[in-house]
N, C-alpha and C positions, 0 to 999 in steps of 0.2 A: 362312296357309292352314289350314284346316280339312280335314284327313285323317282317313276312318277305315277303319280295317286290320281285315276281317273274319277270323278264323282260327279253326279248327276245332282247333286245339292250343296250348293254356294255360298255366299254372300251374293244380294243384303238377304237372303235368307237367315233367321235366326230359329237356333234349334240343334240339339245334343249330337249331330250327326255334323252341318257347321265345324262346331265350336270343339268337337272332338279332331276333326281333321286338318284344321287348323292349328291348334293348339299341337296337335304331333309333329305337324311338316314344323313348326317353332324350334320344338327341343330336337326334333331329325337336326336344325342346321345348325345349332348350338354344338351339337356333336360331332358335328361335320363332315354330314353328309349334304347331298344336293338334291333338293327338291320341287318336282314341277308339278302343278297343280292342272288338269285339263277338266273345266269345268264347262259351263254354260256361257259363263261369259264372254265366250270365245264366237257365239256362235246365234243366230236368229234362234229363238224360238217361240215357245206355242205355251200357253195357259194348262195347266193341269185340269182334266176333267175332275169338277167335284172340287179342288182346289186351287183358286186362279193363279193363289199366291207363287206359287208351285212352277219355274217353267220350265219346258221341256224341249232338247234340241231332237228335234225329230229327223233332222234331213241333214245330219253331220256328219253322215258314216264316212264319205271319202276324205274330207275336212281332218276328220278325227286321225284316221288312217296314217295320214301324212304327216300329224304330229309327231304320233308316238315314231314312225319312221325316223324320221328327222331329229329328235328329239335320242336315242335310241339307248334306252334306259336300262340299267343294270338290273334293275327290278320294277317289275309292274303290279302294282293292285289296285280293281278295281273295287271300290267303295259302295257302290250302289245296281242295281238292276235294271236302273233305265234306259233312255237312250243312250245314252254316253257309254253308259256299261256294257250295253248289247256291241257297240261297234269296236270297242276295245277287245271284247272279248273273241271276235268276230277276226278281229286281226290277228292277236296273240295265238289262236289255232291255227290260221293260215299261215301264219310265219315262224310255228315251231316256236315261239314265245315263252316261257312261262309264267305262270300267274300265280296271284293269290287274290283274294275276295276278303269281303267282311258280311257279317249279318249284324245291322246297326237297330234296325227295328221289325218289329212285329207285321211284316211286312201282310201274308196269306190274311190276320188275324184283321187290320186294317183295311183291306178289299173288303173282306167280308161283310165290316161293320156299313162300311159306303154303299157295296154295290149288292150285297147278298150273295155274291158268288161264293161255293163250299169252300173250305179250306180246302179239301186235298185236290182241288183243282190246281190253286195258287203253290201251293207246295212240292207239285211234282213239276211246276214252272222252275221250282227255285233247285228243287235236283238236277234238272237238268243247266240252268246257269253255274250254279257252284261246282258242279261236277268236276270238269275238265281243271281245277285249278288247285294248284298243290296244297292250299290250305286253304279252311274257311277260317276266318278271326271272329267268333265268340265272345262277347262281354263278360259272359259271367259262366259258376257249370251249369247253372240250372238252363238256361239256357242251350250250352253246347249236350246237355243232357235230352234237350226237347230235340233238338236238330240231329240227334241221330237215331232218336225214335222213330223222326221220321225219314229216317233210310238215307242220314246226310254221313260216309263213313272218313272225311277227312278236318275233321275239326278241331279246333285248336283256340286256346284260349286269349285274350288280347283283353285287360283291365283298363279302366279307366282311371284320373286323377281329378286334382282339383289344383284352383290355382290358391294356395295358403295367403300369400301375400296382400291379392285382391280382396277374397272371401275371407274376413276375419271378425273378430269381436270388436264392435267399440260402440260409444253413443250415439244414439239414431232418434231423431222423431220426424221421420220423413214421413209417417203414418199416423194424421194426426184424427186418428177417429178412437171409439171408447173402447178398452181395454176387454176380455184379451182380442187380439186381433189375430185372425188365421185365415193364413196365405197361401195361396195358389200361384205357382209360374211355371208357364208353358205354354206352347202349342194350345189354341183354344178351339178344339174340335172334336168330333163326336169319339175319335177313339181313346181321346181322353178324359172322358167320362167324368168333364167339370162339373156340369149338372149333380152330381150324385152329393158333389161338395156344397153347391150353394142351397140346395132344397134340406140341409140339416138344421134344424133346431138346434143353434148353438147362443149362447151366451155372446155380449161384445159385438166386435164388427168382422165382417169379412170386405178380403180385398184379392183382385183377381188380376194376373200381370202378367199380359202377353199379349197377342193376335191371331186369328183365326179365323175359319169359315162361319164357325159359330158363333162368334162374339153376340154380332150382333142379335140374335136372336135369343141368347142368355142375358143381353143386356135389356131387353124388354120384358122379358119372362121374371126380373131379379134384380129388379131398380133399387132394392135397398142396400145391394153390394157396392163395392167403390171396384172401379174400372182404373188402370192403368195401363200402358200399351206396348212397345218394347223399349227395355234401357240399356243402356252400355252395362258393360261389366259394375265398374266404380258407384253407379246409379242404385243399381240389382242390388249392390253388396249392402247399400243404407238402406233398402226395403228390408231384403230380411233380418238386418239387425234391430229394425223398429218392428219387426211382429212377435209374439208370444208360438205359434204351431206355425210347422208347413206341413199343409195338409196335401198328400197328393192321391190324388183319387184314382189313377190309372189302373188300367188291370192287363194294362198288354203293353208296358215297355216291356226293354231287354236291361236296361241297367236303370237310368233314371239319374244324367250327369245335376240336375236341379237338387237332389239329393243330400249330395254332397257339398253344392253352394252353401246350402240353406244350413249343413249341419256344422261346415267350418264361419260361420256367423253366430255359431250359438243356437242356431234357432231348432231345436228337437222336432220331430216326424211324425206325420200321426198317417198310414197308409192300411192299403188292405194285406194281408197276408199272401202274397202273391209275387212270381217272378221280377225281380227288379228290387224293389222293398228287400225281400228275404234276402237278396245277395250280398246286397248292400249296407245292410243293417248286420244281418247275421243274427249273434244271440247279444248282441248291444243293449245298452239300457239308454243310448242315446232317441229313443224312439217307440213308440207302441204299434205294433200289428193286430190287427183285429177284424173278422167280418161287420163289424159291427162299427164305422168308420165314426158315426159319433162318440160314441163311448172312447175309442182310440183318439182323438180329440181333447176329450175332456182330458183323461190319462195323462195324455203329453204335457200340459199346463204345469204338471210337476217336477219335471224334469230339470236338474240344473244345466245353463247354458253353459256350462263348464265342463259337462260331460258330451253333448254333443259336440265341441269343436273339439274336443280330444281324439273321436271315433273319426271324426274327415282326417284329421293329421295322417293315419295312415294310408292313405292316399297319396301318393306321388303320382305327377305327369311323367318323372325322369323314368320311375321304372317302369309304367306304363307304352312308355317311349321305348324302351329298350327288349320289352316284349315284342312289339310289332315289330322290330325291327332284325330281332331274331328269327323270326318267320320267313320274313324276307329272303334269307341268305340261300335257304336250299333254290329259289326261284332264281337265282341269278344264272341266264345264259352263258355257256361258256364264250359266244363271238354274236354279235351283233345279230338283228333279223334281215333276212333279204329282203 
């Protein structure tokens, strides 16, 4: 089958949205199928307001148009709602197309936190984007449980994996600060609610690993923490095997693929009780949930690493892969777009 995954987030972007769409088109062609990626890099763009990191092809619609034309893909999903998204989606109606979508992040919930604008403004933006496409792909149910509260009626669920091989147990002191050490990676910016992590009274050292709009600003506010910045996979996997918690402070992912690094490492979870966490986790002993994110901290220190890399093991990409993939098949036209 001939798929192609439109996304508005790329490389060198790093971040669970990436490294999820990636890592699918991988095992898509391991299974073989054909996969074409129309991303940004194809294309000029423009700085993300609020996030520069961010860039955005703003003026690709006829550009884009003429890929997927050309291109003329058995199935089409659009991964994101930006520009890339809007113009695909923009096509696939005019040309009797059909589609399927994803909801990757906390998208209305992140407006918010940046610009103050209400949720149900951004959310009836996203009714009207996902609408028209034969499925929405959901990480988790809590999740596809919120999205049809809010009046989203074609949802469908699409899980996550982890890569076992890379993400595993073994001797690390790539962390060579004082015991226990608890770790942060991600995204370093306000909707992910670092700050909540590093202003705890905890024991040992903290260590914080990733990039953001924020960084710098947590790195003034919070000089006694240790700063790292983004690693490869193979890198990533020697941090969390040298920390004791991964503490992740978010409260508005949709899954939380860092999760699942950090717990096929060995390294146990200390998070809030909250979508992503809860899905992810379940009723696991690999991890503590708690309003209470120091205490849930503390908790985790006891945890054997033997039990958190057991709880990632079920995770697969393969079947992860072959979920999305299934979705797919109702979207396949029966004869090309005009």
């Amino acid at each position: 089958m001939k798929v192609m995954i439109v996304t508005d987030a790329w490389s060198p972007q790093v971040n669970g949205v990436v490294r999820t769409l990636s890592t699918t088109r991988r095992e898509m062609q391991a299974m073989g199928h054909e996969v074409d990626i129309l991303s940004p890099l194809e294309f000029r763009t423009l700085p993300c307001p609020t996030y520069p990191d961010i860039r955005l092809s703003v003026l690709a619609g006829n550009a884009a148009h003429k890929r997927i034309r050309e291109y003329a893909p058995d199935a089409l999903h659009i991964a994101t709602e930006g520009p890339l998204g809007l113009a695909a989606r923009r096509y696939a109606l005019r040309n009797g197309l059909p589609f399927t979508t994803a909801y990757h992040t906390r998208f209305p919930e992140y407006v918010k936190a940046r610009t103050g604008i209400p949720l149900a403004w951004t959310y009836r933006f996203l009714r009207w984007f996902h609408g028209p496409a034969r499925a929405v792909m959901a990480p988790t149910p809590a999740v596809k449980t919120d999205l049809e509260a809010f009046g989203f009626d074609n949802v469908v669920l699409w899980s996550r994996g982890v890569d076992l091989d890379v993400f595993k147990v073994q001797d690390s002191h790539r962390l060579n600060t004082e015991h226990p050490i608890f770790l942060y990676v991600g995204r370093v910016a306000v909707e992910k609610n670092v700050e909540a992590f590093l202003k705890l009274d905890l024991p040992g050292s903290k260590w914080v690993v990733g990039d953001g709009p924020a960084l710098a600003g947590l790195r003034a506010q919070y000089p006694d923490a240790h700063y790292l910045g983004v690693l490869k996979q193979p890198e990533l996997a020697e941090v969390y095997a040298a920390a004791d918690v991964f503490v992740f402070p978010s409260k508005t992912d949709t899954f939380g693929l860092v999760l699942l690094e950090a717990m096929a490492c060995g390294l146990p979870v200390a998070a809030y009780p909250v979508t992503g966490p809860i899905d992810v986790l379940g009723d696991s002993p690999a991890g503590v949930l708690h309003e209470d994110l120091r205490q849930a901290c503390l908790a985790a220190l006891d945890i054997d690493r033997r039990t958190a890399r057991a709880h990632a093991e079920k995770f697969s990409w393969r079947a992860a892969t072959e979920q999305f993939v299934g979705h797919l098949h109702p979207a396949m036209p029966k004869t090309a777009p005009a």
